[in-house]
N, C-alpha and C positions, 0 to 999 in steps of 0.2 A: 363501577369500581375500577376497572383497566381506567379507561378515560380521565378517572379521577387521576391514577397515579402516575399516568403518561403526562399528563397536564401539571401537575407537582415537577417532576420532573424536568420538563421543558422550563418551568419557572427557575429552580432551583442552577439549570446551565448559566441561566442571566447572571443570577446572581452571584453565583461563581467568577465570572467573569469583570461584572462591577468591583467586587472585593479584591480581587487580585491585579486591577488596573493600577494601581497605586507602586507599584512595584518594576513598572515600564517605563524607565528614565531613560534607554536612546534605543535606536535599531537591533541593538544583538540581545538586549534581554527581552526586544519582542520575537524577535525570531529563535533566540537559542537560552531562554530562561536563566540568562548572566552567568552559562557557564557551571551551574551549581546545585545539577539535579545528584540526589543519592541514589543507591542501588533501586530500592524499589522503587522510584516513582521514575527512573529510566527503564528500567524492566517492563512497568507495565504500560509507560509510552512505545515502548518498543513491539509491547505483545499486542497494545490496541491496535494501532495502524494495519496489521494482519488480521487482526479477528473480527471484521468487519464483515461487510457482503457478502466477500470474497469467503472465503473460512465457513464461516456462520451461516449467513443464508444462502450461498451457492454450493456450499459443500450437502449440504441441508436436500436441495434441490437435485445436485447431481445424483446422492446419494438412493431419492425419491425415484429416479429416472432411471439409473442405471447400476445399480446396488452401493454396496457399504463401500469396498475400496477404492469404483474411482469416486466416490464421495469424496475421500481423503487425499486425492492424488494431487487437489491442490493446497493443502494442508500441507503435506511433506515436501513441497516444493519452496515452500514458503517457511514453515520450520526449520527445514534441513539449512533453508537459504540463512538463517539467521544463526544458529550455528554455524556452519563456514565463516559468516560473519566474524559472529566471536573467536574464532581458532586463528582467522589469516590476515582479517582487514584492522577491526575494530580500536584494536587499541594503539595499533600503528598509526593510523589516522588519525585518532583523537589528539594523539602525540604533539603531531605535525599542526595540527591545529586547524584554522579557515574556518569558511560558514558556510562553501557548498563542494560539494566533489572535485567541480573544476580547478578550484584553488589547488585541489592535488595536483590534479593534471598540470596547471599552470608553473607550480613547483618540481614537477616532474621532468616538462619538456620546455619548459620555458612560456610566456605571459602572450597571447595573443587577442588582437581585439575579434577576428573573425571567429575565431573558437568560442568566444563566451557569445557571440554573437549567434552560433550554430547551438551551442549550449541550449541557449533560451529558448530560442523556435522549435527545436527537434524534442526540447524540456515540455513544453506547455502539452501537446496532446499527449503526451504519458502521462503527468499529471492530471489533466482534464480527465483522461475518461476513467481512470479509477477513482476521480471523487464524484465523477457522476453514476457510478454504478454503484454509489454508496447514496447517493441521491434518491435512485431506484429503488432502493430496498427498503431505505426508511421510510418513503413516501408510499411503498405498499403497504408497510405495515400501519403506519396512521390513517391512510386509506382506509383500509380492513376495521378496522378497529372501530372510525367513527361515521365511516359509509358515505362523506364526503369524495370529491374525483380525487384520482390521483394526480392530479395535476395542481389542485389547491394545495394536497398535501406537500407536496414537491416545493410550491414556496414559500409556505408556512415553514418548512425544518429549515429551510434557506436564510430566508428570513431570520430564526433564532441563532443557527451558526452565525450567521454576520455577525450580527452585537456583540456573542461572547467574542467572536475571536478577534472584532476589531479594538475590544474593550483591556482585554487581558494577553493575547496572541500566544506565545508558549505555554506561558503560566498556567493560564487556562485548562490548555488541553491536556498538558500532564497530569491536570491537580483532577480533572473528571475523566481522565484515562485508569486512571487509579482505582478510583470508587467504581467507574462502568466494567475491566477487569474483574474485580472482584465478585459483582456479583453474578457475571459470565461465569464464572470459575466454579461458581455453587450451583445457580441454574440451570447452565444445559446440561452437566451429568444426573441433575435431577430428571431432567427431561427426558435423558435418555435410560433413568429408568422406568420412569413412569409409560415409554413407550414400549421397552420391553414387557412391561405388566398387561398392553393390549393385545399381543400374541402367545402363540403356546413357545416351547423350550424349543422345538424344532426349527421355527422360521427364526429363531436367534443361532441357533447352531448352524443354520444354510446360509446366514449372511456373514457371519466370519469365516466358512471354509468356501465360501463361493471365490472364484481364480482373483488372483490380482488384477488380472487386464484381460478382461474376456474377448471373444472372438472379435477380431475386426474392432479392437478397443484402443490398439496400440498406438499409432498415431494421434490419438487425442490424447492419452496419457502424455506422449512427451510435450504436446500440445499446453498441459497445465501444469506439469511438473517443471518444465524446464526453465521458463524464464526469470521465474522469482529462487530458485536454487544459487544460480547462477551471480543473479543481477542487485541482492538487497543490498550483499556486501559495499557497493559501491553506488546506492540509490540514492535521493538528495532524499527522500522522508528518512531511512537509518541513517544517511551523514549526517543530519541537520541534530540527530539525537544522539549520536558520539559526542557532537559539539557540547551539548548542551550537558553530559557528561562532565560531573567532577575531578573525572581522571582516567584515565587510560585502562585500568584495570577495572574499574565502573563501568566503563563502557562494554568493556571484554565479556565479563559473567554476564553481563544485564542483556546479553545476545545470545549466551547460550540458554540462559533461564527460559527467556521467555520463547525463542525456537522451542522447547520443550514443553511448554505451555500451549503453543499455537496447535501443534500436534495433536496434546489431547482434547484438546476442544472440538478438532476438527474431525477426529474419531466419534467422539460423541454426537456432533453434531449429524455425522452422515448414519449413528445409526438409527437418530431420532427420523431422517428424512425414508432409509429404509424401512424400518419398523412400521415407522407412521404411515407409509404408503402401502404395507400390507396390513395395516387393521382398519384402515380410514379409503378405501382404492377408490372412492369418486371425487376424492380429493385433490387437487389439482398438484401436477407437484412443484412448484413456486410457495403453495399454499399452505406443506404438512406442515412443516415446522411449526407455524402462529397456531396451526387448527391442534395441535398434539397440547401444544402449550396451555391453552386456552380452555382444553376439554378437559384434560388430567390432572393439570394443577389447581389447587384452593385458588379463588381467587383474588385473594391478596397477591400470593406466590406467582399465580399466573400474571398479573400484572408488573410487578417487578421482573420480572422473566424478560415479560415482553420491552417493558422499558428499556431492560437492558439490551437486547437486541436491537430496539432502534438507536439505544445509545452508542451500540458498535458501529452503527454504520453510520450514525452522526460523530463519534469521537473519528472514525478515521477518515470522515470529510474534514474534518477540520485539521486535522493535521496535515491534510493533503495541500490545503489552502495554504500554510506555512510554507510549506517547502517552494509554494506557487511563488509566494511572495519574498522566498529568499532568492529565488531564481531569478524575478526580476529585477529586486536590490542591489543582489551583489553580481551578477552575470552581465547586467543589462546597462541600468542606471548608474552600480559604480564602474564598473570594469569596461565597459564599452563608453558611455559617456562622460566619465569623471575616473579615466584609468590611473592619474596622478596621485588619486586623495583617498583616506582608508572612510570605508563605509558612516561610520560614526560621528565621523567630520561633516559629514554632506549635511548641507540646508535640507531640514525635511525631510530627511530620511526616513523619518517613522512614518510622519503621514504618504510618503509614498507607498510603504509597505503597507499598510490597511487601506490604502487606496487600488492597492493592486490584486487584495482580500477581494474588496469589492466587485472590481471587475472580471476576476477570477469566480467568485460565485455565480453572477452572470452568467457565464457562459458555461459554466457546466451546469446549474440548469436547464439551460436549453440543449446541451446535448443529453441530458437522463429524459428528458420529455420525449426525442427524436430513436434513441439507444435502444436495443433490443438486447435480450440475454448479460447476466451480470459479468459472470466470469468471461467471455468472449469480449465485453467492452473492455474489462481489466485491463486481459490481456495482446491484445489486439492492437491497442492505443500507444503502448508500450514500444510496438516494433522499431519505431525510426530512433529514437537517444538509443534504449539499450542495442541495439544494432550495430552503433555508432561506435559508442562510448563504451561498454563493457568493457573489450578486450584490451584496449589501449589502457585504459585507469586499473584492471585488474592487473595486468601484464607490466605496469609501470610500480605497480605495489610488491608483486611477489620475481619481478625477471629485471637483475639491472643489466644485462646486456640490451633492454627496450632502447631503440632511438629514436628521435624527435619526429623522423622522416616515415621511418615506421609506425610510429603511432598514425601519427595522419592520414597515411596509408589506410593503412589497416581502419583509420575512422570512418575515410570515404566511401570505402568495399561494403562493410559492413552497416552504412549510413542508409546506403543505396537500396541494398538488401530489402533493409529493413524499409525504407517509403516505399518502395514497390509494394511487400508485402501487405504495409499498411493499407493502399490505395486497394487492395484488392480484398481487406476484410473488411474496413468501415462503409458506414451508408454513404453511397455515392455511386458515379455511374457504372466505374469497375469492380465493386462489387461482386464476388462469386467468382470470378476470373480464375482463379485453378485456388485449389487448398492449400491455406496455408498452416495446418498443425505444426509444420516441420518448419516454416518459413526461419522462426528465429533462431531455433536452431543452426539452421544453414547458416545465416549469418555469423549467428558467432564463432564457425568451424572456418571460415574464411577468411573473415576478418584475424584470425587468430595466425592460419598459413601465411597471411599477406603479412602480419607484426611481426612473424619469425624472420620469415625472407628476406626483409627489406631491413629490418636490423641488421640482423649477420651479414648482410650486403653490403650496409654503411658506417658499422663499427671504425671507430678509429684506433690506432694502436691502444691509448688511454684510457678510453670507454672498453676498451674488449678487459684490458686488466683490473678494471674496478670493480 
């Protein structure tokens, strides 16, 4: 029965994706759905991209490993991150318009080709390793399920993302961001009652008053809280979905709704992986979540559950692959190579951008094959753009004394930062090299001193009074 309904399911994305092809007439309605998403169906684009691995089955895991709150810790990093969103970025941005971040920046401090050119490079392993830790989880759970390697499973969900998202590209993944929401939204608070129904009253009362950040915890909490807090507001998968936003004001709620959504998922989620790993303890803890699901629920229920779980971590690969291919589009292909001409114009523009699907899938399969832990590839991967780029594009949205000099500044400090730091958490030879929990935070405290300084350094009478 799972099998049956994971297999419907998987069928069911194709189709999706065929039907909504028709609706792809140049580059920006494959990348930004023509401008003319309504509330819910940006809410729940906005809430998939979060409630994936990340959220769901690392929160799941963490939760398993090291109890209920830092279960959550990247939950509220990511929630709260979407909120802020909605209160400071969201609808400003949508305003102003573009189709990636940069375009702000570009409008901010002025058009350069070597920025959209740092853009892309320092863009792609952020990107990368959060759609391949979405990789990772879907391809456990298909794994599990049909006893197949994980490594088959890995390019079999690969494989069906492609179709839909070269078929349909925004359209697509709003319109089963929707549907896979939803049934997230009913399923894991089921889950996590049916996992409080495996224990007595007690171990549900020990894991809500257990500390927020237990001994020797602290460091890895700022470790998971911090970067997506910090960083959604100005991230190319939330800009690419302001864009896609019917309005400013769409944009705004549809960030704080689903920030509050992500939250409670992420609760529920880590208390399904606590729970379940005190009534299930030779359970592996990667492993509670599917085994809670699969033992407690009918299974019908449990099969849709589970669907829906790997459909979070396929709905927010697929959105990851958008942002992949808007980066290229417009960062790379228009802005660097064709900086004269607006995107829409360009020969081929489309087929470049599902050509860049393409080879964007590629290669984050092959790093979820090589990848170890979900939430450490997330966030890990992340370090060199948000390093970079944070403080200059937040600092340039909410500070007008920011200068052009400053910015840059402040990009290369905090660029630095952040590739050192990366060089020393990804697989490779520096590897292990000291810890980096605090790494992006330091940079963004840097990068932020270096944006003050060298602003108020270079202010000119004109820019000081505007």
């Amino acid at each position: 029965m799972l099998i049956a309904v994971v297999a419907v399911y998987l069928l069911g994305t194709l189709i999706v994706g065929a039907a909504l092809s028709t609706r792809i007439k140049r580059a920006s309605d494959y990348l930004l759905a023509g401008r003319n998403l309504g509330l819910a169906l940006t809410t729940a684009s906005l809430a998939a991209v979060q409630i994936g691995a990340g959220v769901v089955l690392g929160g799941a895991e963490t939760g398993a490993a090291s109890g209920l709150w830092p279960g959550v810790w990247y939950g509220i990093g990511c929630g709260m991150g979407l909120v802020l969103a909605g209160l400071v970025a969201a609808e400003r941005l949508r305003t102003m318009g573009g189709m990636v971040p940069i375009d702000f920046f570009a409008q901010r401090y002025g058009e350069r080709r070597s920025l959209r050119l740092w853009a892309w490079m320092s863009n792609i392993p952020s990107l990368l390793g959060i759609f391949a830790a979405q990789m990772m989880a879907a391809g456990s759970i298909l794994a599990r399920l049909t006893g197949t390697s994980f490594e088959s499973a890995v390019v079999l969900i690969g494989a069906v993302i492609l179709l839909s998202n070269v078929m349909s590209g925004m359209w697509g993944v709003v319109a089963v961001d929707f549907f896979q929401v939803s049934i997230i939204m009913i399923g894991i608070p089921l889950t996590a009652f049916a996992a409080m129904s495996q224990v007595d009253a007690g171990a549900v009362t020990a894991a809500f008053t257990s500390p927020f950040i237990p001994d020797g915890m602290a460091s890895r909490a700022v470790f998971l809280i911090t970067p997506f807090l910090f960083s959604i507001s100005v991230s190319y998968d939330a800009f690419i979905r302001y864009q896609s936003a019917k309005s400013g004001a769409v944009a705004k709620w549809a960030c704080i709704i689903s920030g509050i959504l992500v939250m409670a998922i992420s609760l529920c989620a880590s208390l399904i992986g606590t729970l379940g790993k005190r009534a299930f303890p030779d359970i592996a803890d990667g492993q509670v979540l599917t085994h809670v699901v699969t033992t407690t629920l009918p299974p019908v229920l449990a099969g849709v559950v589970v669907s829906a779980l790997m459909a979070a971590a396929m709905s927010t690969a697929n959105a990851l692959l958008i942002s992949l291919s808007g980066c290229f589009s417009r960062d790379f292909y228009n802005k660097v190579l064709n900086p004269d001409a607006e995107l829409d114009d360009l020969p081929n523009a489309t087929l470049y951008a599902r050509l860049a699907v393409a080879v964007a899938l590629v290669l984050g399969v092959l790093v979820a094959l090589k990848a170890r832990g979900i939430l450490d590839t997330i966030i890990i991967f992340t370090y060199p753009y948000m390093g970079s780029m944070l403080v200059p594009l937040l600092g340039g949205l909410l500070w007008r004394g920011g200068t052009t000099r400053g910015a840059y500044t402040a990009m290369f400090v905090g660029g630095a930062t952040g590739v050192v730091a990366f060089a020393a958490g990804a697989p490779g030879p520096f590897q292990g090299a000291f810890n980096i929990d605090l790494a992006l935070l330091i940079a963004f405290a840097v990068s932020a001193v270096v944006y003050v300084a060298v602003s108020l350094a270079t202010r000119t009478p004109s820019s000081a009074s505007s």
